[in-house]
N, C-alpha and C positions, 0 to 999 in steps of 0.2 A: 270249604267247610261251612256246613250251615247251624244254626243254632235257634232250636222254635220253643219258644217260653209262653205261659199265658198268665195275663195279671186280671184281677177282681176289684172290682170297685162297687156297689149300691146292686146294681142291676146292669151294669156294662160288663163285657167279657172282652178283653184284647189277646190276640194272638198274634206274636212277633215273628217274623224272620228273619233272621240277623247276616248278614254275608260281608266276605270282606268289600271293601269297594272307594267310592269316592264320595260316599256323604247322601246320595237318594235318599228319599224318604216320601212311601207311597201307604195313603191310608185308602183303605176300601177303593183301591183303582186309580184313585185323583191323585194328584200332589198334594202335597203338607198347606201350600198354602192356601190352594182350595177347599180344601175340605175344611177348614179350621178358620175362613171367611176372612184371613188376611189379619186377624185381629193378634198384634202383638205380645199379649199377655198370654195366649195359646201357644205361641211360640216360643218361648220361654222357658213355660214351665213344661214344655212337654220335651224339649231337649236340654234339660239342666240335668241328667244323670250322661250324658254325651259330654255337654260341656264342664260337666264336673272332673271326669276323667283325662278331660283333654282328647278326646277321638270323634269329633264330632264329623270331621272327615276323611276317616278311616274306616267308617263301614254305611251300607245300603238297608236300610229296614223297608220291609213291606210288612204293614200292619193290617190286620181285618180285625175291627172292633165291632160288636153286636149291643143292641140293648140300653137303655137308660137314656139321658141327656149328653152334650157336648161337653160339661162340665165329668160327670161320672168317666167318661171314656175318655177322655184325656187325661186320669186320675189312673186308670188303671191300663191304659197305654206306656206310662211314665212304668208304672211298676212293670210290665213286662218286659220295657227296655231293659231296666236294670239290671233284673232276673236273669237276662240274657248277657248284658256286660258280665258282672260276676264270673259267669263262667268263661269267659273269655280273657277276663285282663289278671294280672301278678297282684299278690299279697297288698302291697301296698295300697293300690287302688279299688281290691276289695274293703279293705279298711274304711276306705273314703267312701264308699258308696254307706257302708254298714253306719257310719255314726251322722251321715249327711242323711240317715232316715228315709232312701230309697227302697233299702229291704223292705219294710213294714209297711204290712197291709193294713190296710181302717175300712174292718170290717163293719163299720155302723152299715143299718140298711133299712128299709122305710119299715116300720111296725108296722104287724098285720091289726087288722081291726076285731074285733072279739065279738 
């Protein structure tokens, strides 16, 4: 069973694939720790709706994110993971995504110029 969600952030576009599996995690081709240059705080925050739930290796994501900075697309990475948890896990750990403020998007985005 596969599960494809897309999250928004500024000017980034993330597209999930969610499978069951053993914890992979492939952004635009590379590994998580490639593409996200090793730097721990990228790590973190981009698997804390994973490590929120406790399933951080229980499933395989291949991510293609378009658009914006490292910062924006790993912003709205995060939301598409969860968008795709949601629909995969029980009541309870929808809950915990829902008030841990995964759901909600931050639709700020750079102001046009007039």
């Amino acid at each position: 069973m596969s599960i494809k969600t897309v999250g928004r952030r500024k000017c980034s576009v993330a597209l999930t694939n969610i499978v069951k599996g053993t914890g992979l995690i492939q952004v635009n081709g590379k590994d998580l720790g490639l593409y996200v240059q090793n730097n721990p705080n990228y790590f973190v925050f981009f698997k804390s709706p994973l490590l929120c739930v406790g399933l951080e290796k229980n499933f395989d994501l291949v991510i293609t994110s378009k658009g914006g900075g490292l910062n924006g697309q790993s912003e709205a990475r995060k939301l598409s993971i969860s968008r795709a948890l949601y629909q995969l896990v029980d009541e309870n750990s929808q809950k915990i995504l829902k008030t841990e403020g995964f759901l909600t998007r931050n639709s700020l985005c750079k102001e046009r110029r007039s």
